[in-house]
C-alpha positions in Angstrom: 0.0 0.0 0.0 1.4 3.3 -1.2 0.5 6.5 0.4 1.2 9.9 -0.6 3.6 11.7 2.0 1.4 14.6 2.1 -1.3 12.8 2.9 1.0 11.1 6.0 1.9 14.4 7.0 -1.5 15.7 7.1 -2.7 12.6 9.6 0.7 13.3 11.5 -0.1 17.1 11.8 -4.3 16.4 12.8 -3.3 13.5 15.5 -0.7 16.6 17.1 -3.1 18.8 17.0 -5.7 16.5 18.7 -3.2 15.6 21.1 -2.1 18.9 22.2 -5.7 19.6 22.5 -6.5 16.6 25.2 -3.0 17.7 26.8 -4.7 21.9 27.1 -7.8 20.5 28.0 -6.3 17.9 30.9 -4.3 21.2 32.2 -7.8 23.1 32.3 -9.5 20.8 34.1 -6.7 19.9 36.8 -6.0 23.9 37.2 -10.0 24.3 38.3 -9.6 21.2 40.3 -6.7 22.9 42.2 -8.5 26.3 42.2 -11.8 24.7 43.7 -10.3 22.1 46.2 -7.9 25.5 47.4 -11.7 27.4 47.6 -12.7 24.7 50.1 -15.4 23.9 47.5 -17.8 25.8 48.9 -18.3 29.8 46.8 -19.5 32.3 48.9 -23.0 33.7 48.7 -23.4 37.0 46.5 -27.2 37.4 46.2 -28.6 39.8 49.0 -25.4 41.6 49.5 -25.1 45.1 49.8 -23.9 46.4 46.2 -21.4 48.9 48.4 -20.7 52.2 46.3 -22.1 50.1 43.6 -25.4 51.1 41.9 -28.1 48.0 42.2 -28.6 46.0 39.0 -32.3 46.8 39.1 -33.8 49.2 36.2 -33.9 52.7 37.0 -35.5 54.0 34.1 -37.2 57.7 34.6 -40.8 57.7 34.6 -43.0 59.4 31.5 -43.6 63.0 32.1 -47.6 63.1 33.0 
């Protein structure tokens, strides 16, 4: 069976790519492992928190004249 080298390189070149993709995707995951086991796995709560100096996320659109 004969195959064309640029065909060979072509697989060669799409099996590093999809290689290098697992390898990103492996660091991803184990970096949010790290980052949530370091959080104690537990976020704290952000809803009914004072906004601060912050303006609230609620509309404050000015009413129609009358």
């Amino acid at each position: 069976m004969l195959l064309h080298p640029e065909m060979m390189l072509d697989l060669v070149n799409a099996r590093h790519r999809e290689l290098a993709a697992e390898a990103e995707r492996g660091r991803l995951l184990g970096r949010a492992r790290w980052f949530r086991a370091r959080r104690g796995g537990k976020a704290p709560a952000v809803r009914g928190r004072p906004t601060g100096t912050l303006a609230s996320c609620e509309r404050s659109v000015a009413a129609p004249a009358r």
